[in-house]
C-alpha positions as CSV (number, residue, x, y, z in Angstrom):
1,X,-19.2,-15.3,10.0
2,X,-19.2,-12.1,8.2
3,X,-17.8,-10.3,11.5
4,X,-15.2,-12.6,12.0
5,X,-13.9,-12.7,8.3
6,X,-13.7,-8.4,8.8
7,X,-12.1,-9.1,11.9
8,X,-9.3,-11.1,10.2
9,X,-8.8,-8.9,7.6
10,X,-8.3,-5.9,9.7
11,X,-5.7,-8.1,12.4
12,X,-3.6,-8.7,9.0
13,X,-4.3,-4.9,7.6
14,X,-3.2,-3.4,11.4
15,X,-0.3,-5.8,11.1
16,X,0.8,-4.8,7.6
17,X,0.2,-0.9,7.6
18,X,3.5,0.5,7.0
19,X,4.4,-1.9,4.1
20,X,0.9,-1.2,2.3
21,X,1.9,2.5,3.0
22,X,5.3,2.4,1.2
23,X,4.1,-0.1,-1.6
24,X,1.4,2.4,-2.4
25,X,4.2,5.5,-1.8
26,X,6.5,4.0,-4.0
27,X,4.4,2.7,-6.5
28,X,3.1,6.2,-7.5
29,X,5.9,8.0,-7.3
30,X,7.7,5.7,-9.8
31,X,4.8,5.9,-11.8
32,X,5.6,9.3,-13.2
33,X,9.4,8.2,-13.9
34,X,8.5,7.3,-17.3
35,X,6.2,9.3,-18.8
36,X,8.3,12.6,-17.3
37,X,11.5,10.8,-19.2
38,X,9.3,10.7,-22.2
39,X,7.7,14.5,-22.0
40,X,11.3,15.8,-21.6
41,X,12.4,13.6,-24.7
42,X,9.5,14.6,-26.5
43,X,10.0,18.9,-25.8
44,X,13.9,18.3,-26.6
45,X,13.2,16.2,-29.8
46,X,9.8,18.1,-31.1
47,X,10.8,21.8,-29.9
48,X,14.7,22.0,-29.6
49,X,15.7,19.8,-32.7
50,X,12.7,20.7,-34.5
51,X,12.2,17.0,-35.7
52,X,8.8,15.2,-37.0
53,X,7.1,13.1,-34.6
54,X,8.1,9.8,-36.8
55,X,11.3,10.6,-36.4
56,X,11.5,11.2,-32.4
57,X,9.7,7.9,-32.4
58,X,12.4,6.5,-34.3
59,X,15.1,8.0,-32.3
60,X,15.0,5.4,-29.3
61,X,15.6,2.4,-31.8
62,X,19.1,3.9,-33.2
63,X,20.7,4.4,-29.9
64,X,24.2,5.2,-32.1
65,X,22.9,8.3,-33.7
66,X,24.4,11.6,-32.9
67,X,21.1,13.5,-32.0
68,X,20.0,10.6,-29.7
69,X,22.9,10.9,-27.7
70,X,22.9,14.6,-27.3
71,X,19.4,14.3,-26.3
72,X,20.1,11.3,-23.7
73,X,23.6,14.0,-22.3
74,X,20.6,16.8,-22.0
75,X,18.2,14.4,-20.1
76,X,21.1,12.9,-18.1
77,X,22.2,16.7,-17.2
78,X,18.3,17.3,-15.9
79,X,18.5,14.6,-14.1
80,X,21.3,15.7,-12.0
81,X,19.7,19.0,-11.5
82,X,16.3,17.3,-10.4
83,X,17.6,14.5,-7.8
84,X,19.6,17.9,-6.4
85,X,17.2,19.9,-5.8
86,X,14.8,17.5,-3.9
87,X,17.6,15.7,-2.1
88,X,19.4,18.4,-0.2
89,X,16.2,20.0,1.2
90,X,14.9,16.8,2.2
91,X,18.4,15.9,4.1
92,X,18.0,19.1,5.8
93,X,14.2,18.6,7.0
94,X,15.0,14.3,7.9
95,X,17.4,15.9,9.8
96,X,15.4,18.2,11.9
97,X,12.5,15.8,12.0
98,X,15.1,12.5,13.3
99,X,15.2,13.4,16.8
100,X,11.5,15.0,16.5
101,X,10.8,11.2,15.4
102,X,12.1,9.5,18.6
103,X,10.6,12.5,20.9
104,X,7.4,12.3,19.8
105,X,6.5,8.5,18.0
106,X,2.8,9.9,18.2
107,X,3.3,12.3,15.0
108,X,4.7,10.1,13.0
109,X,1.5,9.8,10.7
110,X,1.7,13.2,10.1
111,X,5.3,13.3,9.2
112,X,5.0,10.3,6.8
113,X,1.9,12.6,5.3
114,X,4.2,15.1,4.2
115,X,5.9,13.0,1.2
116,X,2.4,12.3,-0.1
117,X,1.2,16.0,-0.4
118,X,4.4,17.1,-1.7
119,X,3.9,13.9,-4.9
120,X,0.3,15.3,-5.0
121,X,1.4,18.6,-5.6
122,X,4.5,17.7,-7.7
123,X,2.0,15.5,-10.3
124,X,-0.4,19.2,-10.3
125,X,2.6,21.4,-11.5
126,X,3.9,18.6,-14.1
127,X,0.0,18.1,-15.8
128,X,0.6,22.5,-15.9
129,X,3.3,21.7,-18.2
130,X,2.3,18.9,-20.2
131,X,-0.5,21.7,-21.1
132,X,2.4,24.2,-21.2
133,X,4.3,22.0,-23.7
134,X,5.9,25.0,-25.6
135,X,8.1,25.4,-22.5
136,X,11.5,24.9,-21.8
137,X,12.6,21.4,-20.6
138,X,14.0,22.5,-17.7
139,X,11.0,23.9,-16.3
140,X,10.5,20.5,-15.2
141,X,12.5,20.2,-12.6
142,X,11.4,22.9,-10.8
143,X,8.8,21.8,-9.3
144,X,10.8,18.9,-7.5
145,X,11.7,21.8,-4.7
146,X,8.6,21.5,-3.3
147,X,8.7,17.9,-3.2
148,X,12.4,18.0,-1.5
149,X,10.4,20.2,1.2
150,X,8.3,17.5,2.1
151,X,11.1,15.0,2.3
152,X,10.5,12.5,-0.2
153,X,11.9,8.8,0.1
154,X,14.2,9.7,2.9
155,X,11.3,10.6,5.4
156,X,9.4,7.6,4.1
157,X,12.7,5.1,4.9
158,X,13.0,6.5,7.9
159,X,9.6,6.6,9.3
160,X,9.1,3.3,7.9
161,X,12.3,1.9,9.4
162,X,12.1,3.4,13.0
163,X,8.1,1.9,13.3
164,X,9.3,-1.3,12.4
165,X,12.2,-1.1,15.4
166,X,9.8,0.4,17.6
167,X,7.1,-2.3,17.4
168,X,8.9,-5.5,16.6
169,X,10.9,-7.7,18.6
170,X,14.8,-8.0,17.7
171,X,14.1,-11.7,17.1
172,X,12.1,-10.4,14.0
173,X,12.9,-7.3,12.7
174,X,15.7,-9.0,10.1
175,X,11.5,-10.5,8.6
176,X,10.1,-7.5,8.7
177,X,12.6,-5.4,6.9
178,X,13.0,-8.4,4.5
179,X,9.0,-7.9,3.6
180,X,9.7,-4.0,3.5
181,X,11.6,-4.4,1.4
182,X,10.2,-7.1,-0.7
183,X,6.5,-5.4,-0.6
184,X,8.0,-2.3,-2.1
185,X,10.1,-3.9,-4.6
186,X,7.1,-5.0,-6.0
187,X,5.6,-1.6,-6.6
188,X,8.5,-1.0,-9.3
189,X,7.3,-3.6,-11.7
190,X,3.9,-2.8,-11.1
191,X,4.7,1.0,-11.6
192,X,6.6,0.4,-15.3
193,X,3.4,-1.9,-16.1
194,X,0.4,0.8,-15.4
195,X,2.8,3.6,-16.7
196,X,3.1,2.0,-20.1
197,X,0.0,1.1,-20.4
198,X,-1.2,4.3,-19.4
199,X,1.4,6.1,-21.8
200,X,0.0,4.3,-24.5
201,X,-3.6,5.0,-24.8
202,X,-5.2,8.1,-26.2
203,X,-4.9,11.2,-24.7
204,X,-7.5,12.1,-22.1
205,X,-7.3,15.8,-22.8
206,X,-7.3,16.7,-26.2
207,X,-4.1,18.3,-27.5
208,X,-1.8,16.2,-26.1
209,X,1.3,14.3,-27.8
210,X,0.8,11.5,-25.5
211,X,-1.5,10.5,-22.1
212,X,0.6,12.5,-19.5
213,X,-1.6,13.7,-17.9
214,X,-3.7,10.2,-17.4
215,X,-0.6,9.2,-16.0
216,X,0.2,12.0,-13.1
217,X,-3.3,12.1,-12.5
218,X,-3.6,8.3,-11.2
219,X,-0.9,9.3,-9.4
220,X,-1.9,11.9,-7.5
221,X,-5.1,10.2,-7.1
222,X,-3.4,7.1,-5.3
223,X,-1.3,9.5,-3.2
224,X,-4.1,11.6,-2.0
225,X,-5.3,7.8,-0.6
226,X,-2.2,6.9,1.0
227,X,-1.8,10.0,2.7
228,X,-5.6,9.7,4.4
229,X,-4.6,5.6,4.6
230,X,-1.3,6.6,7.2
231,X,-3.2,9.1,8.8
232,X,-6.3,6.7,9.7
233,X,-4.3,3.9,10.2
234,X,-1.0,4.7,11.8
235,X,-0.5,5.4,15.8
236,X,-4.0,6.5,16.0
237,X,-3.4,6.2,19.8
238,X,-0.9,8.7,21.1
239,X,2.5,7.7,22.6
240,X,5.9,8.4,23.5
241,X,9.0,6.7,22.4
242,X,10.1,7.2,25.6
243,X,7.1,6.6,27.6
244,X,6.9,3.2,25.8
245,X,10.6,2.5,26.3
246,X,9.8,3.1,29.6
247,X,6.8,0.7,29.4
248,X,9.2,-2.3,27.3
249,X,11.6,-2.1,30.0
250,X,9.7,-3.8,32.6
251,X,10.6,-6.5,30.2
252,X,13.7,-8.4,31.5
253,X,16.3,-9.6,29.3
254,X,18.4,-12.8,29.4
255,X,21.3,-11.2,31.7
256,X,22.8,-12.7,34.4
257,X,20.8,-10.9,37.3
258,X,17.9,-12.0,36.0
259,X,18.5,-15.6,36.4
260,X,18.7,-14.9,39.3
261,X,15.6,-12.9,39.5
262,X,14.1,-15.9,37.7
263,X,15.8,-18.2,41.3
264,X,13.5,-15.9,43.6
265,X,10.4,-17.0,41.9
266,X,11.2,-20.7,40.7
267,X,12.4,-23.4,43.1
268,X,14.2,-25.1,40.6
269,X,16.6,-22.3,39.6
270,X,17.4,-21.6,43.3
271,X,20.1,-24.3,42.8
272,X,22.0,-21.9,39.9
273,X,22.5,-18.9,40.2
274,X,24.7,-16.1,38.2
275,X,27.1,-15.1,40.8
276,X,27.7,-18.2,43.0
277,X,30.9,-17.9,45.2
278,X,33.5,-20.6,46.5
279,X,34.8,-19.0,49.8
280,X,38.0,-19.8,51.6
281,X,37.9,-23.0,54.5
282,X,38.1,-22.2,58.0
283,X,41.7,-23.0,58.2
284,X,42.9,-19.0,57.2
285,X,40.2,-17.1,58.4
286,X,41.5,-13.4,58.0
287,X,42.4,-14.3,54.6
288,X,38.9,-15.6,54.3
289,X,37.3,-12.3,55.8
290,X,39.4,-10.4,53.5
291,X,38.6,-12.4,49.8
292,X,34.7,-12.2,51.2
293,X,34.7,-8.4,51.5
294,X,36.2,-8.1,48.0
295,X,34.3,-10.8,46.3
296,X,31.1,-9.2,48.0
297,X,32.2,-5.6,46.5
298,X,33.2,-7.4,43.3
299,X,29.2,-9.3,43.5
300,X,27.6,-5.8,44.2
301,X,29.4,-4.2,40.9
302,X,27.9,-7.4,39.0
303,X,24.4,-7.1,40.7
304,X,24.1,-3.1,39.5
305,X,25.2,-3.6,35.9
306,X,22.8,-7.0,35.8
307,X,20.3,-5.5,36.6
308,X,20.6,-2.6,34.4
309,X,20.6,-4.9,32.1
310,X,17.2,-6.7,33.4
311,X,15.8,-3.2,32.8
312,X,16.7,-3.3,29.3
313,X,14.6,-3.1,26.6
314,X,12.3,-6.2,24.7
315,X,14.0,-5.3,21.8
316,X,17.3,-5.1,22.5
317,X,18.0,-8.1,24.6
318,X,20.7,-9.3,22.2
319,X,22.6,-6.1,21.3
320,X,26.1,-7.6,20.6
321,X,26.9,-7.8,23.6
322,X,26.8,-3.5,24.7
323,X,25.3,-2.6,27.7
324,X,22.0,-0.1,27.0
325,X,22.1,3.3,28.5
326,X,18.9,3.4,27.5
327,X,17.6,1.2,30.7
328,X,19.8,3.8,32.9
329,X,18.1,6.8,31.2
330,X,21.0,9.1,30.7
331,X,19.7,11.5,28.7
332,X,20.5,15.1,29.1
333,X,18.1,17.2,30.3
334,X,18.8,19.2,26.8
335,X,16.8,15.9,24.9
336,X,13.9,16.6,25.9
337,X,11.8,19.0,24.3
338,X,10.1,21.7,26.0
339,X,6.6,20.1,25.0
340,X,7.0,16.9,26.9
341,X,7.2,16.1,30.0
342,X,10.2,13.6,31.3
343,X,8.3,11.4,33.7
344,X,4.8,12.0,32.2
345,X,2.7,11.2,28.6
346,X,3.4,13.9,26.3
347,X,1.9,17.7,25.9
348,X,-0.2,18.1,22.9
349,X,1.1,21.8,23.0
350,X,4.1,22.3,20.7
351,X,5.2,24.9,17.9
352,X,7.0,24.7,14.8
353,X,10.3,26.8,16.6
354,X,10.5,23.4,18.9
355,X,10.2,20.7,15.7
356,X,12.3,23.2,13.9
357,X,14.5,24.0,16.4
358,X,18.9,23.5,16.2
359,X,19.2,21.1,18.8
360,X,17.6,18.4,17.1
361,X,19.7,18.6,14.5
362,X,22.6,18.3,16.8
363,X,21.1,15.4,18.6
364,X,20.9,13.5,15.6
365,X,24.8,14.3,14.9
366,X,25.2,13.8,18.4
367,X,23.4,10.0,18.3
368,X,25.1,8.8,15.4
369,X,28.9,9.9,16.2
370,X,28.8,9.3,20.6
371,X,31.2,6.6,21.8
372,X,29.7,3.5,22.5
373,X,30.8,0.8,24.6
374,X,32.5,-2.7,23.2
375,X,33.8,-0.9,20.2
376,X,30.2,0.4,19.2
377,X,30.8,3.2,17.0
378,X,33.1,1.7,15.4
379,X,30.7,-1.1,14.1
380,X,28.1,1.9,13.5
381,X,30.4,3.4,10.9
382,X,31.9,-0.1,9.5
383,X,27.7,-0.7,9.0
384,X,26.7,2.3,7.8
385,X,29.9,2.7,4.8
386,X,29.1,-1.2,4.5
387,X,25.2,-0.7,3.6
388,X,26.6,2.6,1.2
389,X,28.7,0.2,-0.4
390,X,26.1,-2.4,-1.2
391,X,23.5,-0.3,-2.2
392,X,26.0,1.4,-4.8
393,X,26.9,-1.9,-6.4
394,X,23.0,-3.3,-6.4
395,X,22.2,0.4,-8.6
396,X,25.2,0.4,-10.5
397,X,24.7,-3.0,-11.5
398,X,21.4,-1.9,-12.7
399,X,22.9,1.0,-15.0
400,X,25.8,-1.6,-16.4
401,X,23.0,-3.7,-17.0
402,X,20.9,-1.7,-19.4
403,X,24.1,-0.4,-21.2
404,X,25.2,-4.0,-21.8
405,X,21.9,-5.4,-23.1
406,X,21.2,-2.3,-25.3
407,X,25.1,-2.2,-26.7
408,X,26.8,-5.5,-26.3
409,X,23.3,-8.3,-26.5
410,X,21.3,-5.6,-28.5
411,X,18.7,-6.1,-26.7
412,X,15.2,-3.9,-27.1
413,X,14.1,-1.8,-24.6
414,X,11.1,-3.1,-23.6
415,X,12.9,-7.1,-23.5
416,X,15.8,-5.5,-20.7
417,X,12.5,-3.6,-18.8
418,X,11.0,-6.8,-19.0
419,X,13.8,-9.2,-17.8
420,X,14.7,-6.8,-14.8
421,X,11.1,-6.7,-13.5
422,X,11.1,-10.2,-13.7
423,X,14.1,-10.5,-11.8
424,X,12.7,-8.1,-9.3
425,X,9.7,-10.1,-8.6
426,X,12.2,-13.1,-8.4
427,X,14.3,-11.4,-5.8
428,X,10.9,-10.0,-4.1
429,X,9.5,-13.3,-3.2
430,X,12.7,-15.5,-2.7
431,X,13.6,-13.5,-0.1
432,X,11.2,-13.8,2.0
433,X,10.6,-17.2,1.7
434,X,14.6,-18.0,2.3
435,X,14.4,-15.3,5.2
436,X,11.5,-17.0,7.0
437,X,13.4,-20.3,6.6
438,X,16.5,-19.1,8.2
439,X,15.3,-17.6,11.1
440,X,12.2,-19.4,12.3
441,X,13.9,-23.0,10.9
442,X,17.1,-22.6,10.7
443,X,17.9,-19.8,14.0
444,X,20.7,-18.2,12.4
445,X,21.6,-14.8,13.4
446,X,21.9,-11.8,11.4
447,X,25.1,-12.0,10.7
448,X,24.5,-15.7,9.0
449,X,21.8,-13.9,6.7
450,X,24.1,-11.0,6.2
451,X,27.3,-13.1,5.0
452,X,24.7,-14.8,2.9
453,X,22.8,-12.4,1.0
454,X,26.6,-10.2,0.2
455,X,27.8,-13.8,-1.0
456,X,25.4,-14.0,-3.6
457,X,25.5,-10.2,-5.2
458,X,29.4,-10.7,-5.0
459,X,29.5,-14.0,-6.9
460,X,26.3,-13.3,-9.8
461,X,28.8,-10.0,-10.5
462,X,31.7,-12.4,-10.4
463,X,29.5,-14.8,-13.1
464,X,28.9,-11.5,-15.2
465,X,32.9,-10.3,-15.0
466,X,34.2,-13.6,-16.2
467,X,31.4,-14.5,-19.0
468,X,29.8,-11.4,-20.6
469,X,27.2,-13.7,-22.7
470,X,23.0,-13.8,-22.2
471,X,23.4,-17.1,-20.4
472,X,25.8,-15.9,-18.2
473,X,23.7,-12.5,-17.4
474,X,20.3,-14.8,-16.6
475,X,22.3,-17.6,-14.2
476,X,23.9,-14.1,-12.3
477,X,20.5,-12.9,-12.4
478,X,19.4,-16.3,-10.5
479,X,22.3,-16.0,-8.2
480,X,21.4,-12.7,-7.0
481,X,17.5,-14.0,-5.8
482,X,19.3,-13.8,-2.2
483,X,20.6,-10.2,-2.4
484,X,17.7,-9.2,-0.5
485,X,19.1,-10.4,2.9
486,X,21.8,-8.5,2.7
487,X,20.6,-4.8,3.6
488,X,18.2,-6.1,6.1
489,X,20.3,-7.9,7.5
490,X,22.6,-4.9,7.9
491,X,19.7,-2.4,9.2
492,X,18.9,-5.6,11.7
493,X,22.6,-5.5,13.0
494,X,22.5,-1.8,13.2
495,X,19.2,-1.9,15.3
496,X,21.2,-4.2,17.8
497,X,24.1,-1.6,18.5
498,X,21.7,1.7,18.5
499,X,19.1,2.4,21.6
500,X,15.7,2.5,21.6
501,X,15.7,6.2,21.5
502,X,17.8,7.0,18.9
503,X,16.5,4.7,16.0
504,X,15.3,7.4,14.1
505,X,18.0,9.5,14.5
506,X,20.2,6.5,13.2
507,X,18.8,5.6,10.4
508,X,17.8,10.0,9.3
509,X,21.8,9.8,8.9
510,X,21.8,6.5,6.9
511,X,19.5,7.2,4.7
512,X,20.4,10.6,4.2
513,X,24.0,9.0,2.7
514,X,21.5,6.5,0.5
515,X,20.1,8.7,-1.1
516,X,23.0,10.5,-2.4
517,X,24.2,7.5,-4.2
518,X,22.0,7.5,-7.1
519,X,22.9,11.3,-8.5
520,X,26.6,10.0,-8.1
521,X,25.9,6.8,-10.1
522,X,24.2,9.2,-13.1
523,X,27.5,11.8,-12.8
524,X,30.4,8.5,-12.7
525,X,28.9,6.5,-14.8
526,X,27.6,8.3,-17.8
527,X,30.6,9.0,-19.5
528,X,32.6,5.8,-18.2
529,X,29.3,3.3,-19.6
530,X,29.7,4.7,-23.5
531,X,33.8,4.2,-23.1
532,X,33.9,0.6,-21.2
533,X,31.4,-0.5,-23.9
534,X,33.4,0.2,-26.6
535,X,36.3,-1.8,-25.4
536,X,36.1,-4.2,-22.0
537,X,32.6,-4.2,-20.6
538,X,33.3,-6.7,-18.1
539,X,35.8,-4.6,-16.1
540,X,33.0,-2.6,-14.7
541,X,31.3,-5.7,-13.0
542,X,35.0,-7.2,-11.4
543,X,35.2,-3.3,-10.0
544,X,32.2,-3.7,-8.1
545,X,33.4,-7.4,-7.1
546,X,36.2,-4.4,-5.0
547,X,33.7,-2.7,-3.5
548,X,31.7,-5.6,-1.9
549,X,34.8,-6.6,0.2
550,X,34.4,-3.8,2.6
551,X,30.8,-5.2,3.4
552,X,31.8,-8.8,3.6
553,X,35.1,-7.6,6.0
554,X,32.6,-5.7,8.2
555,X,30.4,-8.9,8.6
556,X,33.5,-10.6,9.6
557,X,35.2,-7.9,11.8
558,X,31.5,-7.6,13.8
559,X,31.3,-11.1,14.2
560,X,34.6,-11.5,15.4
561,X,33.6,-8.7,18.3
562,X,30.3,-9.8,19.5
563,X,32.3,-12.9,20.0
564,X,34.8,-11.5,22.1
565,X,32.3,-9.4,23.9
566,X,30.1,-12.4,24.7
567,X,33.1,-14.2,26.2
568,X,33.8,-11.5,27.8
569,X,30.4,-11.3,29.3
570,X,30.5,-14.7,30.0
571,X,34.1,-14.5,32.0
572,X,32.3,-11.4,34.1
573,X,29.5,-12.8,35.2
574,X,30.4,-15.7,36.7
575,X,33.3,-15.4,39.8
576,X,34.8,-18.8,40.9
577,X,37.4,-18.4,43.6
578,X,39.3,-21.1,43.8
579,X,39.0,-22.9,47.6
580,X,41.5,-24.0,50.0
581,X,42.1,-27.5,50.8
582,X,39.3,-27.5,53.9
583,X,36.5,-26.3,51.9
584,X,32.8,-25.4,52.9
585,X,29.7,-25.4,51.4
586,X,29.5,-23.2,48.5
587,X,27.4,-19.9,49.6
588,X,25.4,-17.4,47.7
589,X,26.6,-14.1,48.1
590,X,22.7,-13.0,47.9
591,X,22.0,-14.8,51.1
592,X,21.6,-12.3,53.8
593,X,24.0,-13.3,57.1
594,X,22.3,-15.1,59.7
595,X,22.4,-13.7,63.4
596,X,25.9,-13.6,64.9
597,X,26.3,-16.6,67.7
598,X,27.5,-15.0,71.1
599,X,30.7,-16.8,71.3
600,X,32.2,-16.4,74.4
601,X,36.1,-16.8,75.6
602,X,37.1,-19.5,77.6
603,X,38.5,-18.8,80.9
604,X,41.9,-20.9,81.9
605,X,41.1,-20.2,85.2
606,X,38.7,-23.1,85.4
């Protein structure tokens, strides 16, 4: 009994790996948001100003006061200088370690290690200075280089993302990025809850203002875990992205060939098949010969690209209706890295020059910009500025928010952190539930979800434009429970366009664009929060109501193409010629010729 209970537990803990690794990722690194924000407060107000400790305390309940506000343009200034200086070199290693990613699927626990060491090592250097609290502020952010080295949130969202497409079918990867996504949503909450209380207890080293240094050291502590928990846990078997795309494609899709493959093996689909011809009656024969020879050639052009397409991958049987190159294997020789072999499992000899190397980085570029049949990379960009778009109105929502409460509802601090983890936690759990229902119950696509979740973001900021009130900010804040589905949604529809071995690649250039958003948020809207305030706060919310059209345009302007491509599809794949008067049986073109009937001439001499 025991047994079998472990046995459970571990199905659901193998199944669930990669969201237990980013819950515990996120939830630590968030952790330290606050109490850093405080310690930098704390050295401006206690070491620059030169002001009591009552009075710092006092500081963050008079948000009008002139020294408040300087501090908050000093702290806003560091935090500029901080998300810089781990962003760009984390870009430049997710781009690097992208097509590394796809190559080699086998290290991806050790590349998803790499955030964890460099938290570990970033809470180390921030406990030196909550001991060092005569230094300057800005020595804080120094440390956040090293930390930008070992690619922070971007490696993590890209790892994350590309297992997910890698082991999940396309039927169900729109669930699993919803849970993702969910699952690590609920690390913020939990982060602000442990933080505070954490913040709030006696120091654990004496001669400290506050408990820092409790607080980076559970930190580090859960990070040291999660790092040994992706290492034990994840890929613990080696393999190749390409070997096992190899594997998948033995896998046939629901193309027309393989009806017809299906007709060879069952007797009741011999009656149907894709490519069924109508040839010409016996009355003009050479014109018969003639339309059988090109409807033959035309029959041999639709058997190839079938069954390319029967070789296509598990995952990408519905992929809007673009052929997969993937299945034909067209890589360049100049893919594949020196440590693997093309046909066979991979080497376990490589060096740092290869991982490092400028090709991969060129790949990746290469991956994201390539043409791509049915008008693919032009739905790659439309997705990829749509998903920019939407994650800049969810975060700037998130920053109006906060100004409004504290300046227009004068609302506490604690009451807005409060309200927006509940609403987190709201969103967190609705959408899941609603994504379950839609898919497994209700079989829409992802476009359906998509439309959907940017629906309900655009009309709660709609609710919040036209009626700037506390009712009006909580029934927006229940209108938005569905905003979830949007960007998985979106990362679902990009997973249908991309290949199987460029996922990673993909989504290293996506994410790289994401995570600039937020240090442009901090620079537009410091100084335009303080002046909308003061005279129209609403305008703010009906400008991001402007930016949400570009998503919801994209939604329509893809559906609108995998339409057309499907008809198209549709129109290809079956060939009717249209018979003479004296018709004959209908024939399958598949049907070998039986042996020619030695038809002799008659003679008029007899």
């Amino acid at each position: 009994m025991i047994k079998d209970r472990c046995k459970e537990i571990q199905n659901v803990v193998q199944k669930i790996r990669i969201e237990l690794y980013c819950f515990l990722y996120f939830l630590a690194t968030h952790m330290i948001k606050l109490p850093l924000n405080q310690l930098i407060f704390d050295k401006l107000c206690l070491n620059d100003y030169r002001l009591a400790a009552d009075s710092c305390e006092s500081l963050s309940d008079e948000p009008d006061s002139k020294v408040y506000n300087q501090i908050e343009t000093s702290m806003v200034n560091l935090a500029i200088y901080q998300h810089l200086l781990s962003i760009l070199p984390s870009i430049i290693l997710t781009l690097f370690l992208g097509h590394w990613i796809d190559l080699r699927l086998d290290h991806l626990r050790y590349i998803l290690a790499l955030p964890c060491i460099g938290g570990a090592m970033l809470n180390i250097f921030l406990t030196v200075q909550c001991i060092n609290f005569d230094a300057e502020p800005i020595d804080t952010i120094y440390p956040y280089i090293i930390t930008g080295f070992s690619g922070i949130e971007i490696l993590v969202i890209t790892g994350a993302f590309t297992f997910i497409c890698k082991t999940t079918d396309s039927k169900y990867r729109s669930i699993r990025f919803i849970i993702l996504d969910s699952i690590s949503a609920l690390a913020f909450p939990l982060a602000n809850f442990l933080s505070k209380k954490l913040l709030s207890q006696s120091p654990w080293i004496l001669g400290q203002y506050r408990n820092y240094i409790g607080v980076f050291l559970i930190s580090g502590t859960i990070l040291t875990f999660t790092e040994f928990w992706v290492l034990i846990t994840l890929l613990t078997k080696k393999s190749n992205s390409a070997h096992s795309s190899r594997r998948q494609s033995r896998k046939f899709s629901q193309a027309s060939a393989y009806s017809y493959y299906k007709s060879l093996h069952d007797a009741k689909a011999r009656r149907v098949t894709a490519f069924s011809l109508q040839f010409p009656g016996p009355s003009v024969r050479r014109e018969s010969l003639v339309n059988q020879a090109q409807a033959r050639r035309t029959s041999v052009a639709n058997i190839l690209m079938g069954f390319s397409l029967m070789n296509k991958p598990q995952g990408q049987r519905q992929s809007l209706g673009t052929l997969s190159e993937d299945d034909l294997d067209t890589r360049r020789p100049s893919t594949i890295a020196q440590g693997v072999n093309r046909n066979n499992a991979p080497t376990t000899d490589f060096t740092l020059s290869q991982v490092f190397h400028y090709t991969n980085v060129t790949m990746t570029l290469k991956s994201f910009l390539r043409p791509r049949v049915n008008n693919g990379r032009v739905q790659l960009m439309c997705l990829t500025v749509s998903m920019i778009f939407i994650f800049f109105a969810i975060n700037s929502e998130t920053m109006i928010d906060q100004s409004l409460t504290r300046n227009i509802f004068r609302w506490t601090k604690t009451h807005t952190d409060f309200v927006t983890d509940m609403k987190r936690l709201g969103i967190s759990l609705a959408s899941v539930v609603v994504m379950i229902i839609l898919v497994s119950l209700a079989k829409l696509e992802d476009l359906s979800i998509t439309m959907i979740g940017a629906c309900s973001i655009l009309i709660s900021l709609l609710v919040k434009g036209f009626y700037v009130d506390p009712i009006g900010f909580y029934l927006s804040a229940m209108i938005e429970i569905f905003f979830g589905l949007t960007l998985a949604g979106f990362r679902s529809l990009v997973t249908r366009i991309v290949y199987n071995y460029e996922t990673a690649k993909v989504f290293a250039i996506i994410a790289c664009f994401m995570t600039l958003i937020h240090p442009t948020q901090i620079f537009i809207f410091h100084k335009l929060l303080n002046t909308a305030m003061q005279s129209k706060p609403n305008v703010l919310y009906l400008c991001l109501c402007l930016t949400l059209l570009i998503p919801i345009k994209t939604i329509i302007y893809v559906g609108l193409t995998h339409k057309q491509t499907v008809n198209q599809r549709k129109s290809f794949c079956s060939i009717q010629i249209i018979p003479t008067s004296h018709s004959v049986r209908p024939a399958n073109v598949f049907e070998l010729p039986g042996p020619k009937q030695d038809e002799r001439r008659k003679s008029n001499r007899f």
